[in-house]
N, CA and C of each residue as an Amber inpcrd file, in Angstrom:
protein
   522
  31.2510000 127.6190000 -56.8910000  31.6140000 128.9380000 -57.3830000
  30.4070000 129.7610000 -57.8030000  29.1080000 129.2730000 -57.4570000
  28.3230000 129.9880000 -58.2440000  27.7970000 130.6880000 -59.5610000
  28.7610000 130.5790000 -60.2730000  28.5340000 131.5470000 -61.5190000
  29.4880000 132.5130000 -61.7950000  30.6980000 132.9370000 -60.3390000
  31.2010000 133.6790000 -60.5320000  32.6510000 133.0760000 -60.8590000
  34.0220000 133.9650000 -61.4140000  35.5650000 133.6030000 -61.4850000
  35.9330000 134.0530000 -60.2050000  36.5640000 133.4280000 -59.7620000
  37.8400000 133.6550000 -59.3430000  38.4640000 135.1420000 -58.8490000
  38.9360000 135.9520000 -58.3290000  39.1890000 137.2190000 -57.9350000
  39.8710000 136.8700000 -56.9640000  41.7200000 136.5080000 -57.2520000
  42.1900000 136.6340000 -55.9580000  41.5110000 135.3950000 -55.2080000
  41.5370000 135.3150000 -53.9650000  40.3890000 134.3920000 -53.2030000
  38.8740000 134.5980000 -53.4960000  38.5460000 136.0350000 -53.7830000
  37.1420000 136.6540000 -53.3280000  36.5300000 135.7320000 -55.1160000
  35.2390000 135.8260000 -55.1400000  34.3650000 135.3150000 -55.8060000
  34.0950000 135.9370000 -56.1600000  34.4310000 136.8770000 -58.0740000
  33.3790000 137.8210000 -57.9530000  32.0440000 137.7950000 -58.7310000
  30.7460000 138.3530000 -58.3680000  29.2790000 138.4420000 -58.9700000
  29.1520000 138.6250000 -59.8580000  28.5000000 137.7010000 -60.6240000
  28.1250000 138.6590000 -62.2440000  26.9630000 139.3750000 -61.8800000
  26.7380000 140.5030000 -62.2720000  25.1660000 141.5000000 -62.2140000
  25.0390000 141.6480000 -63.3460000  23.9250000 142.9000000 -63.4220000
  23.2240000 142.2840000 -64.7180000  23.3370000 144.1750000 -64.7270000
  24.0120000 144.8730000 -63.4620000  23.5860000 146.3290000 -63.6630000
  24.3470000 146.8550000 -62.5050000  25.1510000 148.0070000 -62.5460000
  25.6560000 148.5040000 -61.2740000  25.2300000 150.0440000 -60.8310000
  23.5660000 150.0210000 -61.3010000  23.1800000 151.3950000 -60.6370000
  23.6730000 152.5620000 -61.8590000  23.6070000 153.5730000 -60.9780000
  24.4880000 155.0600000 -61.0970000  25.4670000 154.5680000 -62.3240000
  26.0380000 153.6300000 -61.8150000  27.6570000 152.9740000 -62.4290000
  27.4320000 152.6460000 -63.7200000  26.4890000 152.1890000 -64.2600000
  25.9530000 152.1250000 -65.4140000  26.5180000 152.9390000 -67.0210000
  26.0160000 154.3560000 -66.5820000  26.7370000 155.3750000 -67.3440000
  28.4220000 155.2570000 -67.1470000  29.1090000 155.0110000 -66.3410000
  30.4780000 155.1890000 -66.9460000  30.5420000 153.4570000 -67.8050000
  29.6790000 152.4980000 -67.0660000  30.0910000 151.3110000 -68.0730000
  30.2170000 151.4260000 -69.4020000  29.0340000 152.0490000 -69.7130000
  28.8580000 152.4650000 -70.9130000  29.5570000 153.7140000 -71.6030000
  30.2070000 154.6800000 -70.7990000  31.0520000 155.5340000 -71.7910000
  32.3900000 154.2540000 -72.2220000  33.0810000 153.7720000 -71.1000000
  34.0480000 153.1280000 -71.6450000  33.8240000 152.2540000 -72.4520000
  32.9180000 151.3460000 -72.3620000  32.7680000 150.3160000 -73.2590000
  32.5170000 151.2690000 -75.0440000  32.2930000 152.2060000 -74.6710000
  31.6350000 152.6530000 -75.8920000  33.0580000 153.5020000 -76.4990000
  34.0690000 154.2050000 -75.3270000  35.3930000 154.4300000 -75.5210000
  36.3380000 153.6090000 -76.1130000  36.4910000 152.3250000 -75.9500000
  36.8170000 151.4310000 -75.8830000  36.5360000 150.7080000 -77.7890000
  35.4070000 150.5570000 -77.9140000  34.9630000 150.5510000 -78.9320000
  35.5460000 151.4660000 -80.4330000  35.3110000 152.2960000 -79.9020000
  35.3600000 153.5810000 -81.2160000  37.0290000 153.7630000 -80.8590000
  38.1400000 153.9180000 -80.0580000  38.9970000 153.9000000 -79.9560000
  39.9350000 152.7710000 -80.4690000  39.8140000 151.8320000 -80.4300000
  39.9760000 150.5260000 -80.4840000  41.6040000 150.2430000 -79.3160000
  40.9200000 150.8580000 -78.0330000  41.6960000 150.5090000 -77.1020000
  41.7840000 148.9670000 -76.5080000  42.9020000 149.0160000 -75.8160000
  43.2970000 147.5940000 -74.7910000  42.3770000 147.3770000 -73.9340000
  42.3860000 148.7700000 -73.6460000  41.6910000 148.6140000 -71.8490000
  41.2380000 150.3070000 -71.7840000  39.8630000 150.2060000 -71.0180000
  39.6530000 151.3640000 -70.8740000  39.2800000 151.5930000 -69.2350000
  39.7400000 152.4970000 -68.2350000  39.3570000 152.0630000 -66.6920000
  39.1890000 153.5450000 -65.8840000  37.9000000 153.3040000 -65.4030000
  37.6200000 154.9940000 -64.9140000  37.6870000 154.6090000 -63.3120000
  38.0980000 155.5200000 -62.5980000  38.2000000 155.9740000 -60.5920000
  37.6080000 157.2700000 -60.8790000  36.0760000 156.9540000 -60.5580000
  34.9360000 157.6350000 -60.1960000  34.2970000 157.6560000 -58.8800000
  33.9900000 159.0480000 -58.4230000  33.3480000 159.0800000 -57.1830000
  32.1360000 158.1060000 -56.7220000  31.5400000 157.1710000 -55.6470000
  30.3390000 156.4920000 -56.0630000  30.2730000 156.1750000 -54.2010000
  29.0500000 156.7950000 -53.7060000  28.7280000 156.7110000 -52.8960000
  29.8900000 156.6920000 -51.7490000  30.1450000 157.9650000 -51.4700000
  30.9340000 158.7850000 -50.7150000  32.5210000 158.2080000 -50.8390000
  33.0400000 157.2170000 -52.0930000  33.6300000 156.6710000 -51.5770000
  34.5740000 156.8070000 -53.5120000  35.2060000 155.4670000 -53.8960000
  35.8130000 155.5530000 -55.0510000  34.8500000 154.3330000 -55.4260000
  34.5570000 154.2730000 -57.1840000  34.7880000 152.7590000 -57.5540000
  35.5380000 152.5730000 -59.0630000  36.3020000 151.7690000 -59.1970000
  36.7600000 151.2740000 -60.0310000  36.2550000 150.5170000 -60.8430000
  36.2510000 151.4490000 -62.5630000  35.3880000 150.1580000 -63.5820000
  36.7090000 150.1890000 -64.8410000  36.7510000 148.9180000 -64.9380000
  37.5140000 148.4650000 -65.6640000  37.1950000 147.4300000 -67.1730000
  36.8530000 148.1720000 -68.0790000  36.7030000 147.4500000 -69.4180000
  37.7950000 147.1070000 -70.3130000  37.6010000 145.9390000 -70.2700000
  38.8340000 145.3110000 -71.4220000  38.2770000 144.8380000 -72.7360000
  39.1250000 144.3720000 -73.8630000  38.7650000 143.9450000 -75.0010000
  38.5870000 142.6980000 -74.6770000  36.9630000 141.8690000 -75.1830000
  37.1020000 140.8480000 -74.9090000  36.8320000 140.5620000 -73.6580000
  36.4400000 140.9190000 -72.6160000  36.3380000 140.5870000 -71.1330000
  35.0140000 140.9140000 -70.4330000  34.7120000 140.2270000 -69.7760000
  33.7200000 141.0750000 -68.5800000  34.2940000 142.0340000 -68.0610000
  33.0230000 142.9540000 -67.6250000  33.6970000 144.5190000 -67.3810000
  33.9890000 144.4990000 -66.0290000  34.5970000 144.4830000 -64.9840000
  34.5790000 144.3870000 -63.4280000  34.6790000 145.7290000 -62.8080000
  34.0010000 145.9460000 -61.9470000  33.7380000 147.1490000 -61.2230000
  33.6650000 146.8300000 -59.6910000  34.8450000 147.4300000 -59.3480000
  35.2380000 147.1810000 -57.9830000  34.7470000 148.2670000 -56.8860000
  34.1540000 147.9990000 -56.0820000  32.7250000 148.8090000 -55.4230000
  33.5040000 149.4350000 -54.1920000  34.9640000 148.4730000 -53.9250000
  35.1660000 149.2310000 -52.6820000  35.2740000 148.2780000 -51.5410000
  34.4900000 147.3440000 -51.2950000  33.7040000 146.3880000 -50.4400000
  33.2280000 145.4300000 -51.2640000  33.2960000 145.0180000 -52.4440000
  33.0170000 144.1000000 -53.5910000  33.7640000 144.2840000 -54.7650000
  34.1100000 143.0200000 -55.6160000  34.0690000 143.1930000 -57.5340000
  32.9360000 142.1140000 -57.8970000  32.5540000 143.2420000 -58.6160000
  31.3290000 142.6530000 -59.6350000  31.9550000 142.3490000 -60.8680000
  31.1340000 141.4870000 -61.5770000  31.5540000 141.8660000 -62.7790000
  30.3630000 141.7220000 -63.9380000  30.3410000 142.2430000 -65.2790000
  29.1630000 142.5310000 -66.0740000  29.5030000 141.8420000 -67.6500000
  28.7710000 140.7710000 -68.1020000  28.6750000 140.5310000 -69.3680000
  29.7950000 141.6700000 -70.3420000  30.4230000 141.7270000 -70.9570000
  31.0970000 142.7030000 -71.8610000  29.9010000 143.4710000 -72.6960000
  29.1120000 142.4130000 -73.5480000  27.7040000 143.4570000 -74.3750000
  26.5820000 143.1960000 -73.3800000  26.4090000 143.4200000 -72.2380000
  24.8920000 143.7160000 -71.4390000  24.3360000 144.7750000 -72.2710000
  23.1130000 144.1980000 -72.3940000  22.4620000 145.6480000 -72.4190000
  22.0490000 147.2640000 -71.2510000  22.7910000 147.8370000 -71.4380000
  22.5150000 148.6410000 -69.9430000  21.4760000 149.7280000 -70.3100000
  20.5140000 150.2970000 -69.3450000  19.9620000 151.3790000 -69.2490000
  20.3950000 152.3150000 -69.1180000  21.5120000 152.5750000 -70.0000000
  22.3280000 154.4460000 -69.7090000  22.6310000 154.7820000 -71.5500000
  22.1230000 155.5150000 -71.5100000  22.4830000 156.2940000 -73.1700000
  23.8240000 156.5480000 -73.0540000  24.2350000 156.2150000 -74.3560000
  25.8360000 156.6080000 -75.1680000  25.9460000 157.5450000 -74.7470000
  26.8910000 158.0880000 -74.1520000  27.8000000 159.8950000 -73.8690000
  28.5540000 159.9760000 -75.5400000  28.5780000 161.3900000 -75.4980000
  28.8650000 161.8640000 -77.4860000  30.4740000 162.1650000 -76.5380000
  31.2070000 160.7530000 -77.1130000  32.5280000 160.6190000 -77.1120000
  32.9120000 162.1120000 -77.7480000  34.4990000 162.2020000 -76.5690000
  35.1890000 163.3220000 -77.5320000  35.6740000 162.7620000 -78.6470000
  36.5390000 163.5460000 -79.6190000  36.5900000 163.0820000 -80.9800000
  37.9500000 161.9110000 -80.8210000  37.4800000 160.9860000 -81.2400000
  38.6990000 159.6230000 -81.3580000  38.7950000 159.2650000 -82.5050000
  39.9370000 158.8850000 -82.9600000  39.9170000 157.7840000 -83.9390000
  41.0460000 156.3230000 -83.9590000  40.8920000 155.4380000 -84.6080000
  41.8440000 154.3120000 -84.1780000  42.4820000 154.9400000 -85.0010000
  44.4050000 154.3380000 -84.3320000  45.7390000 154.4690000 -84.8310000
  45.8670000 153.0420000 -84.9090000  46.7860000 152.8530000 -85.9540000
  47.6100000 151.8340000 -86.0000000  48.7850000 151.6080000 -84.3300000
  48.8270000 150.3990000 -84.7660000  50.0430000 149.9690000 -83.1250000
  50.8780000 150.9710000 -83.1520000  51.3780000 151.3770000 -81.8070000
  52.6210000 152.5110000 -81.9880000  53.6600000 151.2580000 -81.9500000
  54.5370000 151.6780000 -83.0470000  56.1490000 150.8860000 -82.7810000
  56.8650000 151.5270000 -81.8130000  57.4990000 150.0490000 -80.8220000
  58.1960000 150.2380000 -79.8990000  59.6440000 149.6830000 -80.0750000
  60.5620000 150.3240000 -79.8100000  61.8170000 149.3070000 -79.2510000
  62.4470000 149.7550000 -77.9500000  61.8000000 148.7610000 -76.9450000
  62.3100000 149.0500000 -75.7100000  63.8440000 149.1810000 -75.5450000
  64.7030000 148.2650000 -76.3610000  65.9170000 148.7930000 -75.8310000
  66.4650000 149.8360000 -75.8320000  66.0520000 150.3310000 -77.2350000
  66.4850000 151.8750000 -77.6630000  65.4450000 153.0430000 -76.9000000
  64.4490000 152.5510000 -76.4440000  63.1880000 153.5200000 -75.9740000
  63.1070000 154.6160000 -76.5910000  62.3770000 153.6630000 -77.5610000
  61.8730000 154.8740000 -78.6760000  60.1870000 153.8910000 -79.0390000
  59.3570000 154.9120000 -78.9500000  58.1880000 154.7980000 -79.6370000
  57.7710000 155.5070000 -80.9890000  57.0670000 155.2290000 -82.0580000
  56.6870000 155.7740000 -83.1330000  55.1670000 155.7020000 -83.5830000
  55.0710000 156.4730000 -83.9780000  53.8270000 156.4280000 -84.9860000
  53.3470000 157.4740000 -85.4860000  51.6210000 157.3440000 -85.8130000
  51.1830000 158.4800000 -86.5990000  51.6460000 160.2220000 -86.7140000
  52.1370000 160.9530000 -86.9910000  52.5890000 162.4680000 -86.6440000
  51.0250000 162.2190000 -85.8250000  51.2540000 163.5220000 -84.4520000
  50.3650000 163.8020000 -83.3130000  49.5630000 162.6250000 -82.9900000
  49.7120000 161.1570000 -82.8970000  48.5400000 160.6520000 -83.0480000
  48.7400000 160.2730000 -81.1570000  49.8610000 160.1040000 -79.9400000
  49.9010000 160.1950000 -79.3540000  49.0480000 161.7600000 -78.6360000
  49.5360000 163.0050000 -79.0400000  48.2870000 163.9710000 -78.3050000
  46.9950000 163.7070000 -78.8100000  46.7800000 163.0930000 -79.7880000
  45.2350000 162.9320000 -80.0620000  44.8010000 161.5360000 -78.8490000
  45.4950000 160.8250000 -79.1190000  45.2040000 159.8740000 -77.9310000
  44.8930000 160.6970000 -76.5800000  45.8560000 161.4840000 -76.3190000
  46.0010000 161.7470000 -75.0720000  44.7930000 163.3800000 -74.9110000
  44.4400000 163.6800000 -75.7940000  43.2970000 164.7380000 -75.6340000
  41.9680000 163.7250000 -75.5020000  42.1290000 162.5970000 -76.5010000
  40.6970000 161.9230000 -76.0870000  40.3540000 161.2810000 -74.7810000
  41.2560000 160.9920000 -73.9070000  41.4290000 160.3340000 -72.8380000
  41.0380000 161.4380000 -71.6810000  41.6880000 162.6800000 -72.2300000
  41.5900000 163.4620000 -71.4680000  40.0960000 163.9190000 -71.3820000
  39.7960000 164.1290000 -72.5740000  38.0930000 164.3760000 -72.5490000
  37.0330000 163.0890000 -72.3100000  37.5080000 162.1450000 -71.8920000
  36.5870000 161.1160000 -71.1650000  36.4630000 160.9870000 -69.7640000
  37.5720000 161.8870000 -69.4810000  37.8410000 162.0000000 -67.7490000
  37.0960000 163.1740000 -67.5100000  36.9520000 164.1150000 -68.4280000
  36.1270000 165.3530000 -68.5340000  34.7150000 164.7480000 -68.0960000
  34.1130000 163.7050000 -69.4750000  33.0680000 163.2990000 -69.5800000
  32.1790000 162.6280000 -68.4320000  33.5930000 161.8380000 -67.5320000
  33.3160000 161.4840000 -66.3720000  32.6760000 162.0710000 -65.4650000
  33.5690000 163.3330000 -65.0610000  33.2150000 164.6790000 -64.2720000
  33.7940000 164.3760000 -63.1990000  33.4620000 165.7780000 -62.4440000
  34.2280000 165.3600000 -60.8160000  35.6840000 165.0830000 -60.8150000
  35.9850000 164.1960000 -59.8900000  37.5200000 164.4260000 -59.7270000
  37.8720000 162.6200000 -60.5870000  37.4080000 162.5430000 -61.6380000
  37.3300000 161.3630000 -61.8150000  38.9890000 160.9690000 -62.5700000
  39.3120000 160.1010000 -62.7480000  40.0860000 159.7350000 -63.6540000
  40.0130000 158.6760000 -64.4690000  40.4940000 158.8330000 -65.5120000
  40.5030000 158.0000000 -66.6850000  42.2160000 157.3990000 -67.6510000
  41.9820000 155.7350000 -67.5670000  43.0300000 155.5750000 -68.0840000
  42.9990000 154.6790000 -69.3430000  43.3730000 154.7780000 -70.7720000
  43.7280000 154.0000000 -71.4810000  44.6730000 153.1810000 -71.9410000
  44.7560000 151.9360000 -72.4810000  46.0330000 151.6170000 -72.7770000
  45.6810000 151.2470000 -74.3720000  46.7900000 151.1380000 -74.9900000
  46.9420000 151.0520000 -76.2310000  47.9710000 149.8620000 -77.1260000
  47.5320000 148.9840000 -77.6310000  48.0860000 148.7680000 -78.3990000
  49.7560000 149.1020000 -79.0080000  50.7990000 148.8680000 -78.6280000
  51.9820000 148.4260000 -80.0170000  52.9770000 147.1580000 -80.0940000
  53.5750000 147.5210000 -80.8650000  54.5090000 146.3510000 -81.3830000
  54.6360000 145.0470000 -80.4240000  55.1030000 146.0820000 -79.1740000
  55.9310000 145.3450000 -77.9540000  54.4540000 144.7080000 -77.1630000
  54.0990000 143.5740000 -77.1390000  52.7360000 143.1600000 -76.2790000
  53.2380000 143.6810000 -74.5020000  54.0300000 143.5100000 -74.6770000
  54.5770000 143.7850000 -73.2530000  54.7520000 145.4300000 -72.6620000
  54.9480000 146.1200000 -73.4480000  54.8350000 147.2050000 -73.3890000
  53.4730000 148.4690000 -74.0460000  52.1990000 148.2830000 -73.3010000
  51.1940000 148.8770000 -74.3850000  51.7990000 150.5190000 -73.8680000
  50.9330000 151.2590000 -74.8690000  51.2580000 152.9130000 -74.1920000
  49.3710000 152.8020000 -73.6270000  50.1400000 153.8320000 -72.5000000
  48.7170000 154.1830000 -71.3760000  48.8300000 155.5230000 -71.0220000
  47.7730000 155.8200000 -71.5640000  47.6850000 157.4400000 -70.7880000
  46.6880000 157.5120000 -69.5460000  46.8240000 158.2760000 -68.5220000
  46.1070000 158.5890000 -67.5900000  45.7930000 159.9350000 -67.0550000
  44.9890000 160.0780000 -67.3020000  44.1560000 161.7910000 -66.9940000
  43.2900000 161.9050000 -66.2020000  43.5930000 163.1800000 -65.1340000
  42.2100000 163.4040000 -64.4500000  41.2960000 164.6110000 -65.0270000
  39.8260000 164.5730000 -64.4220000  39.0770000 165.3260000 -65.4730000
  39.2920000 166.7650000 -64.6550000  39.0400000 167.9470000 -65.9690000
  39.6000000 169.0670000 -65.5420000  41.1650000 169.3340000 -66.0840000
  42.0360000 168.4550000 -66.0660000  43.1070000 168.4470000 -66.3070000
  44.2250000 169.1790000 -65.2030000  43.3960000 168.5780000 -63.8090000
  43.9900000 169.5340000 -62.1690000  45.3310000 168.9410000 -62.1430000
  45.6970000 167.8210000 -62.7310000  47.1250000 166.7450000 -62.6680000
  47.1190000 166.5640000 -63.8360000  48.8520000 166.8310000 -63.9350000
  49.3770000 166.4080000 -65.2520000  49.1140000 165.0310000 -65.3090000
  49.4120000 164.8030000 -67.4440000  48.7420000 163.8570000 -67.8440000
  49.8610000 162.5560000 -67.6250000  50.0480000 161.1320000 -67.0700000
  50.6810000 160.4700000 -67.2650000  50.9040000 159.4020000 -68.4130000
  51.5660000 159.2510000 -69.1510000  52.2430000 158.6070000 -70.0490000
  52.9510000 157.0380000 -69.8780000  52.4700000 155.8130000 -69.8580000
  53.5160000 154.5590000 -69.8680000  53.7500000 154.0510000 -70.9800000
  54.7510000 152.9860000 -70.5440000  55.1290000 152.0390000 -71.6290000
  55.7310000 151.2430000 -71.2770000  54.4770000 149.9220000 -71.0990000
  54.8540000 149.1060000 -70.3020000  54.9220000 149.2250000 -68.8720000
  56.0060000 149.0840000 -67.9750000  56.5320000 149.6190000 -66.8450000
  56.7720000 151.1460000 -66.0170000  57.5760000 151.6700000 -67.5310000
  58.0160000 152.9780000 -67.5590000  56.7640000 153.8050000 -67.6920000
  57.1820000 154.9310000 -66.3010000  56.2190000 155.9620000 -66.6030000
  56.4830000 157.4570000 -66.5650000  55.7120000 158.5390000 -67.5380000
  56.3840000 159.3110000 -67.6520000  55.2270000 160.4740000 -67.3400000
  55.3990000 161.6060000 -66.2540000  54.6690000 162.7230000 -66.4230000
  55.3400000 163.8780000 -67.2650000  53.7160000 164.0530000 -67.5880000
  53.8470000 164.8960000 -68.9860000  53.8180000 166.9260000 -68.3240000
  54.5380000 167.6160000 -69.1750000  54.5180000 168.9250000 -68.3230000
  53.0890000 169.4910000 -68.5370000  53.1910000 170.8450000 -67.6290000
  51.6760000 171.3640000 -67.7150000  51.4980000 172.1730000 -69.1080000
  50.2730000 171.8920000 -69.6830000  49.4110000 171.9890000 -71.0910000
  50.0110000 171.5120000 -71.7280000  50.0020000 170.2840000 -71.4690000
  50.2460000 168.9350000 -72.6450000  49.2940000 167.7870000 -72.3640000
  48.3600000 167.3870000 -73.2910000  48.9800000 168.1670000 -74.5260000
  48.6240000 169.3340000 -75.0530000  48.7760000 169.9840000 -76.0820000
  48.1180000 171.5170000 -76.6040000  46.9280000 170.7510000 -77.3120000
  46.4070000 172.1020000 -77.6700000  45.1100000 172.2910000 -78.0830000
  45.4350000 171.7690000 -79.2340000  44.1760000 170.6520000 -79.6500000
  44.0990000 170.0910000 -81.1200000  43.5700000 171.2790000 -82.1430000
């Protein structure tokens, strides 16, 4: 196995650096961080093509090239300076009860989620997108928002399974 896990059949690489790719490792990981998200995962443009980077809590970061997954130490040290996150702060778990499908928590703390997400897809640039997931009650059900930067597509909303698009200018202005 070399050094690497498992991926499906494929083997994937640990590196030590993915280029260009670098800077979004580091916004999410650093999103990720100050948010105190599940998962943080950007679809960024990267050599004429898409790549997928995916940071979890706790995990190596894997960045899927297209034609490869790599994957990167969780604290590497990388050569890309911190991006000045839009404004986040951690929420407590949102309470869920799937049967009743109802979620709860902080007053606005869902559009604040969902403006910060939105401004990391910003941060991204380009036609990038950005998705978080979050923490509640239900392990089975986290909430995930997904935004593209610009805000050209409405914002999507899950839970768990269920997914919900959100109408246009939502959320409003903090």
């Amino acid at each position: 196995m070399n050094g690497g896990e498992l991926h499906g059949e494929d083997e994937i690489e640990v590196v030590g650096s993915v280029g260009e790719l670098d800077r979004v490792v580091v916004a999410l990981r650093e999103f990720l961080h100050a948010s105190g998200a599940l998962r943080a995962v950007a679809v960024v443009e990267h050599d004429g093509g898409e790549a997928i980077v995916d940071c979890a809590r706790l995990a190596p970061i894997e960045v899927d090239l297209g034609d490869r997954v790599v994957a990167l130490p969780h604290a590497i040290a990388l050569d890309a300076e911190p991006p000045a996150l839009p404004e986040i702060r951690r929420l407590p778990p949102f309470e869920v009860d799937a049967a009743a499908g109802s979620l709860a928590g902080p007053l606005g703390g869902i559009e604040h989620l969902a403006r910060a997400v939105l401004g990391l897809a910003d941060l991204l640039g380009g036609g990038s997108v950005a998705l978080a997931q979050f923490e509640t009650t239900d392990a089975d059900a986290p909430l995930g928002i997904t935004a593209r930067a610009g805000a050209t597509e409405p914002l999507v909303l899950s839970l768990g399974e269920e997914e919900f698009e959100m109408g246009p200018g939502w959320p409003p202005a903090g």
